[in-house]
C-alpha positions in Angstrom: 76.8 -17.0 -21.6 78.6 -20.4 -22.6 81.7 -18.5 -23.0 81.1 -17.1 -19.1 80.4 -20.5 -18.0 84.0 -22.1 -19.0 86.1 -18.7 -19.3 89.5 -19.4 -21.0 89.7 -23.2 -20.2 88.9 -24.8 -23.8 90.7 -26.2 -26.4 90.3 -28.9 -29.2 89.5 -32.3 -28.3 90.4 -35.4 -30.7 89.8 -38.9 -30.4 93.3 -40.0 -28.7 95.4 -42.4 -29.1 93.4 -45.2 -27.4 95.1 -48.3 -25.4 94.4 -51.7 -27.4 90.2 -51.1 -26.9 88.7 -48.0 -26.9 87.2 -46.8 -23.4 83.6 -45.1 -22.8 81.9 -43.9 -19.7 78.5 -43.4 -19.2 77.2 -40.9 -17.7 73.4 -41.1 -16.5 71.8 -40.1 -13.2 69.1 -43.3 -14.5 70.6 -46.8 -13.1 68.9 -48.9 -15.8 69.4 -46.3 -18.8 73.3 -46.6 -18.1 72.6 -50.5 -18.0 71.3 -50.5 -21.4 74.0 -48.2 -22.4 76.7 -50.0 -21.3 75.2 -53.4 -22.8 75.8 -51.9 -26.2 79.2 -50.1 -26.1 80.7 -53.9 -24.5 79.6 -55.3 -27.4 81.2 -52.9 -30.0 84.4 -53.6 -27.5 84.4 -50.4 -25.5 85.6 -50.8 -21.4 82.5 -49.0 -20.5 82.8 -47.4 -17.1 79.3 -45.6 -15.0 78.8 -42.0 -13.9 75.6 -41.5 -12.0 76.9 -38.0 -10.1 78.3 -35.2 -12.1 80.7 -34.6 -9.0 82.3 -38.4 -9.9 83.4 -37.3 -13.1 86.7 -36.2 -12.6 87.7 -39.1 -10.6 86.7 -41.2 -13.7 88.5 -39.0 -15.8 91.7 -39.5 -14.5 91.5 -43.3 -13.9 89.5 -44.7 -16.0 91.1 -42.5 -18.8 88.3 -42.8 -21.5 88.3 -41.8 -25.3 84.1 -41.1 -25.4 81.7 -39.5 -22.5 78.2 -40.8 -23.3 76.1 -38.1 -21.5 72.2 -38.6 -20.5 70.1 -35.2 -20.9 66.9 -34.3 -19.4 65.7 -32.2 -17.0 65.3 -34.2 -14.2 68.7 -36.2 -15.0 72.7 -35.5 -14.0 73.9 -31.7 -13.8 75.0 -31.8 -17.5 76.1 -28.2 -17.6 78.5 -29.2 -14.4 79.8 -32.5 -17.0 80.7 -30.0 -19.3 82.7 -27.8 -17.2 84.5 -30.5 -15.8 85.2 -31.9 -19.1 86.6 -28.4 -20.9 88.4 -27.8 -16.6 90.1 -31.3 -17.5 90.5 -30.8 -21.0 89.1 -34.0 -22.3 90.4 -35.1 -25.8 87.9 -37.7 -26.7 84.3 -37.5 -28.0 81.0 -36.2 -26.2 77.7 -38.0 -27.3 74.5 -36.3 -26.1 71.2 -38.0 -26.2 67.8 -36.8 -25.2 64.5 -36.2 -25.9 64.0 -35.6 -29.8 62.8 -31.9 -29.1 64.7 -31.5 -26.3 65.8 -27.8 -26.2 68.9 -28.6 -23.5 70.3 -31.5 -25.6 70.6 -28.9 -28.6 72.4 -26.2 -26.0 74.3 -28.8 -25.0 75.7 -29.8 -28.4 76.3 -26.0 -29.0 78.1 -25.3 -25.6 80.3 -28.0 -26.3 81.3 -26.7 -29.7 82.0 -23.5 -28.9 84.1 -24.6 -25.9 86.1 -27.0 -28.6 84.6 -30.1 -27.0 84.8 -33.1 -29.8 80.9 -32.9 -29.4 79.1 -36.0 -32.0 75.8 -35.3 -33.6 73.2 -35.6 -31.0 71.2 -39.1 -30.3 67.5 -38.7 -29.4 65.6 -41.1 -27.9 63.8 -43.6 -28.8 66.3 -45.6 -30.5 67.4 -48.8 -31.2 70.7 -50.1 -29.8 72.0 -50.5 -33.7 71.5 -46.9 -33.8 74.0 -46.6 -30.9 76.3 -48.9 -32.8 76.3 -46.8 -35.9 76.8 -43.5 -34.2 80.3 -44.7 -32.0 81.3 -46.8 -34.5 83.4 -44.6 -36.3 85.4 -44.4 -33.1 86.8 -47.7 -33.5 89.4 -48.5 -35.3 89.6 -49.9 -38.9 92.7 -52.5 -38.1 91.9 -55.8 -36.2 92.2 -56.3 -32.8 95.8 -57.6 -32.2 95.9 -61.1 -29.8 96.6 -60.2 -26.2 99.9 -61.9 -24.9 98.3 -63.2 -21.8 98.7 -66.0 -20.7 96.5 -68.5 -18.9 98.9 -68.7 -15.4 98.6 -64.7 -15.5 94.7 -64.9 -16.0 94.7 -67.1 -13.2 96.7 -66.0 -11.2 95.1 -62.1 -11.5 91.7 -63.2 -11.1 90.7 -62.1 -15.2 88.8 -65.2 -15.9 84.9 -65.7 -15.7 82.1 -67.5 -17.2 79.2 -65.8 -19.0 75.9 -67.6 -19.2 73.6 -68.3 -22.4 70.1 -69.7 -21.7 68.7 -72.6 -23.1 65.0 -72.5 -23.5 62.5 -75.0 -24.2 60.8 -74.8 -27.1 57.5 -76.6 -26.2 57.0 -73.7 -22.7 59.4 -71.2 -24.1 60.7 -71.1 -20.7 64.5 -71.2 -19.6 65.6 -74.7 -19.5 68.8 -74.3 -18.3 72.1 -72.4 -19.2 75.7 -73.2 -21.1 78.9 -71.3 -19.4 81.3 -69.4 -21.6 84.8 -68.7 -20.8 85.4 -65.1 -21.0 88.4 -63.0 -19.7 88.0 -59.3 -18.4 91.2 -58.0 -19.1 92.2 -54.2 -17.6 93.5 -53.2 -20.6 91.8 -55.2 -23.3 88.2 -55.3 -21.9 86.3 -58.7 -22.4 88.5 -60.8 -24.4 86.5 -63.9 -26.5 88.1 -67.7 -25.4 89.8 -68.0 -29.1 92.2 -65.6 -27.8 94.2 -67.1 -24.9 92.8 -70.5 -24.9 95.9 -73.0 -25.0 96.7 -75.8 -26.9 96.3 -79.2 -25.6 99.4 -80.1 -24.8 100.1 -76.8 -22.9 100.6 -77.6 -19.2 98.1 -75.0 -18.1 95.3 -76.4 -20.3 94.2 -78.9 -17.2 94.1 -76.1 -14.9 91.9 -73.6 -17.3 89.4 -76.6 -17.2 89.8 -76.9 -13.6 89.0 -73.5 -13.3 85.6 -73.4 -15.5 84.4 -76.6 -13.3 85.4 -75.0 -9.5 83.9 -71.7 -11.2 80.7 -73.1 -12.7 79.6 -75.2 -8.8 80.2 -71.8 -6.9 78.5 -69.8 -9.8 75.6 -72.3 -9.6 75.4 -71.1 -5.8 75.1 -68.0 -6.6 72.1 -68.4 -8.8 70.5 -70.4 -6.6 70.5 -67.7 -4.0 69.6 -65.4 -6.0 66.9 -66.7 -9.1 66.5 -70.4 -9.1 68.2 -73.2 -9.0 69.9 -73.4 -13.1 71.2 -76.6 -15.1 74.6 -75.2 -15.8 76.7 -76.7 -18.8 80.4 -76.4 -19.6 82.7 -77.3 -22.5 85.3 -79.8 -21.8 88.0 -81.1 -23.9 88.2 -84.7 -24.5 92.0 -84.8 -23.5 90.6 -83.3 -19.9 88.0 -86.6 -19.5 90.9 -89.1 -20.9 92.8 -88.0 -17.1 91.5 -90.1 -14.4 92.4 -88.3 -11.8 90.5 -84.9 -13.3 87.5 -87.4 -14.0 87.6 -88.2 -10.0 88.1 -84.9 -9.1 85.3 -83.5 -11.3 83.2 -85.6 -9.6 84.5 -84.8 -6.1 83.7 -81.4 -6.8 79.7 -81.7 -7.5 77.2 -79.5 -5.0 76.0 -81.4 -2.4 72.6 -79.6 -1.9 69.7 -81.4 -2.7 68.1 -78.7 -5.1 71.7 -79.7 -7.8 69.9 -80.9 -11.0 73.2 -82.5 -12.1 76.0 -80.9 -14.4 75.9 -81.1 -18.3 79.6 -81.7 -20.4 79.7 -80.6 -23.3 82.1 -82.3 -26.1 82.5 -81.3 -29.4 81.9 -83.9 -31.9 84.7 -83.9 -33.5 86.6 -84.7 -30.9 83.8 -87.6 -29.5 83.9 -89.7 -32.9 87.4 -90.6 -32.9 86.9 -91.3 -28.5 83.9 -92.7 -28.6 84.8 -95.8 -26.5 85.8 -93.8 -23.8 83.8 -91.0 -23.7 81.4 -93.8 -23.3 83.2 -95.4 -20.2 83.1 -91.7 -19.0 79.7 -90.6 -19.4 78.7 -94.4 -17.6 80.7 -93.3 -14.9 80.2 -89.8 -13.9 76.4 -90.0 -14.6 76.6 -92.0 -10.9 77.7 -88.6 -9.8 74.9 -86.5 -10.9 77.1 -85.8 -14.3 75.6 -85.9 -17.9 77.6 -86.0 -21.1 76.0 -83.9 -24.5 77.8 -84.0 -27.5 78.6 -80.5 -28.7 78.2 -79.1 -32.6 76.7 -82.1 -34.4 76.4 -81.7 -38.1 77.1 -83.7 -41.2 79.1 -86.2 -38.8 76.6 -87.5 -37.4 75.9 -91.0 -39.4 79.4 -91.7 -37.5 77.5 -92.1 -34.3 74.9 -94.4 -35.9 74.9 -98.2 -34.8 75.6 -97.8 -30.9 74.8 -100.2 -28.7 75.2 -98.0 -25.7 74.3 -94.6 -26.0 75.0 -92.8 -23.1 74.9 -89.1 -23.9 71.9 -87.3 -23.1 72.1 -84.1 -25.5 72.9 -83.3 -29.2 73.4 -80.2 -30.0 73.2 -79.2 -33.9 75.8 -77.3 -35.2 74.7 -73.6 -35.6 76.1 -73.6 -39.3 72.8 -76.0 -39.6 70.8 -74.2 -38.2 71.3 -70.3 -38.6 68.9 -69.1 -41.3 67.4 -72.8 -41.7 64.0 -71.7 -42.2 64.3 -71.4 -46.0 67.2 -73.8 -46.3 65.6 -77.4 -47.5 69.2 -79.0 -47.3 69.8 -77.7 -43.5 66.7 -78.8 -42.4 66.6 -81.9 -44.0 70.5 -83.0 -41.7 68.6 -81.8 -39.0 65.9 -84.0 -39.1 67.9 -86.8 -39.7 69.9 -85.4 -36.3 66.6 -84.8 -34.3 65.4 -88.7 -35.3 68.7 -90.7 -34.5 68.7 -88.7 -31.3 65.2 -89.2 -30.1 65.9 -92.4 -31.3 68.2 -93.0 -28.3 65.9 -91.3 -25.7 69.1 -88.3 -25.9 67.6 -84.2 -26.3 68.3 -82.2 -29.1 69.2 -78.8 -28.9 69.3 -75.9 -31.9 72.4 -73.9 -31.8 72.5 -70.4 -33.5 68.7 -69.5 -33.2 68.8 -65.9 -34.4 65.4 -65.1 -35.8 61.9 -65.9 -35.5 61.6 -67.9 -38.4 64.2 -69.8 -37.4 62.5 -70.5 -34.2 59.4 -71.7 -35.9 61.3 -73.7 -38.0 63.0 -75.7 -35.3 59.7 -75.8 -32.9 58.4 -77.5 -36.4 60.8 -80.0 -37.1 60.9 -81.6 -33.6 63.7 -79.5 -31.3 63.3 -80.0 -27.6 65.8 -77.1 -26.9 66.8 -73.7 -28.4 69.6 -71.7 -27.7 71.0 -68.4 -29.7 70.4 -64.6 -29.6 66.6 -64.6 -30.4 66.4 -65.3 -26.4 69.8 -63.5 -25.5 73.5 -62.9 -25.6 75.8 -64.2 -23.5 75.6 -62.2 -19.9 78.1 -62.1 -16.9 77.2 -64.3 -14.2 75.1 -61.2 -11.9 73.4 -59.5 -14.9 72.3 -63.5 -16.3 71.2 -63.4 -12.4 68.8 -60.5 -12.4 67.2 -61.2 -16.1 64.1 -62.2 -15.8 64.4 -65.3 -17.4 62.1 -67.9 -15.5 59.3 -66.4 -17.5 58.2 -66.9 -20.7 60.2 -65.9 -23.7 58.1 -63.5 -26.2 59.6 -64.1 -29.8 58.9 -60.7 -31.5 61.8 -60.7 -34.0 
């Protein structure tokens, strides 16, 4: 009957020759089952791309050109017998991943009309199941050799629109609701997919390095906008170079550029310490001055530096945030926790907030409730998200710590 369905259009399918990342669509009649989907094969560094219509396939097939179909089966769901035709009709080379209900008679018929029509079919995936199952089961798809540096450059980001920031929420560790968010520069590359900062960030003296900065402080106000409109209004921090704040000009335009609108909390700059110490004079001068215009300084991944800051007349930062390498897996660490109470007292000390960096478990969580951390931050309470999905979490409530 299979053989009826597909006549003479089969042949064998391998996992091609892929362009730098591999490429997955999703394909699930189920709007928040392709979410979660999705969520997971970005991660492993797919370009995911969304099927909810077994009739959009084929345009997806021929644009979007992707290496894995991940196909949603139940009875209710997407014409999955109509997928496969179109598949074997288009004679797709990648890999076919059904998942379905654990007893689910159609995802087994599924798996066995793909065979037989020499679809690369993947051992089924029934539902439940974690998202590290996922992982494990497309993994093999990726390649063993690391992920070569994309030669982009920031004037081509720029100029093609490739550059966003992804959000990270802060939460308080007193409420355990969201206490504000840090912005991450992220690049969404057509070819690469999301491509991490450590990639195509520039060196210091590189004459685009003011204008990438530029660009995170225009993005961050209108992003803030957005949110507003959309959840609540959000304390938004950014990282900042030091070199950026030593520009008077950029310091007067940063501060040119703040929302007007009354509901603006202010906008937090974060500096890594290790570039603070050795500027401390004027990141002082700085953070005096653009606190007038609704700006905060916080002094980015503090760790065993931190006695270097001791003896200040003038403190004018209002955040430390602990290193993560102090923090991560702290709970049974005596030595870790015993820098970051040392951290957490000269800080209160001043009146400044002290944020955890790296929170990954619960016990870590307890552990830095315990030891006197106003703010947590790390992915106990979530990963990085683009700016609309970050949106549409529900993130004003309470955060359950189950882990």
């Amino acid at each position: 009957m299979a053989h009826q369905m597909f006549g003479d259009l089969a042949r064998s399918a391998t996992f091609g020759l892929r362009r730098i990342s591999p490429r997955a669509c999703v394909a699930d009649s189920k709007g928040h089952l392709r979410a979660f989907l999705t969520d997971v094969l970005e991660d492993l560094g797919f370009v995911t791309s969304e099927c909810a219509k077994a009739d959009d396939l084929g345009a997806i097939l021929e644009t979007e050109l992707p290496n894995l179909i991940v196909l949603g089966v139940s009875a209710d769901g997407i014409e999955v017998g109509k997928i496969l035709e179109i598949l074997v009709r288009q004679k797709f080379d990648g890999k076919v991943l059904a998942i379905g209900a654990r007893e689910s008679i159609i995802v087994k018929a599924v798996w066995q009309v793909g065979r037989e029509h020499s679809l690369a079919m993947l051992p089924p995936l029934t539902t439940p199941f974690a998202a590290e199952t996922l992982r494990e089961r497309v993994g093999m798809l990726l390649p063993e050799e690391p992920k070569p540096s994309p030669a982009v450059h920031v004037p081509e980001a720029l100029h093609a629109g490739w550059l966003e920031l992804w959000y990270q929420q802060k939460v308080d560790t007193r409420t355990l609701v969201r206490s504000g968010a840090e912005a991450l520069l992220r690049m969404r590359h057509p070819t690469w997919g999301i491509v991490p900062p450590a990639y195509f960030i520039p060196e210091d003296d590189d004459p685009y390095f003011l204008r990438l900065s530029e660009f995170v402080i225009e993005r961050a106000a209108k992003d803030w906008r957005y949110l507003f409109e959309h959840q609540s209004s959000t304390d938004i921090s950014i990282n900042l170079p030091a070199s950026f704040l030593k520009n008077r000009y950029a310091v007067r335009s940063l501060c040119q550029r703040m929302p007007a609108h009354p509901a603006f909390g202010g906008l937090l700059i974060e500096i890594d310490s290790a570039e603070v110490i050795p500027n401390l004079e004027l990141l002082i001068d700085v953070a005096k001055e653009v606190r007038l215009h609704n700006i905060a300084v916080s002094i980015d991944n503090v760790g065993a530096n931190w006695p270097a800051l001791m003896g200040l007349e003038t403190f004018p930062f209002v955040e430390l945030k602990v290193d993560r390498q102090f923090v991560t897996g702290f709970a049974n660490d005596r030595l870790k926790q015993t820098v970051c109470r040392h951290i957490i007292e000269f800080g209160k000390g001043y009146g400044a907030r002290v944020v955890a960096e790296g929170v990954e478990t619960r016990a870590d969580f307890v552990a830095a409730s315990e030891l006197g951390f106003d703010t947590v931050q790390g992915y106990l309470f979530g990963k990085p998200m683009a700016l609309k999905k970050f949106a549409h979490a529900a993130l004003a409530q309470p955060v359950l710590v189950s882990k």
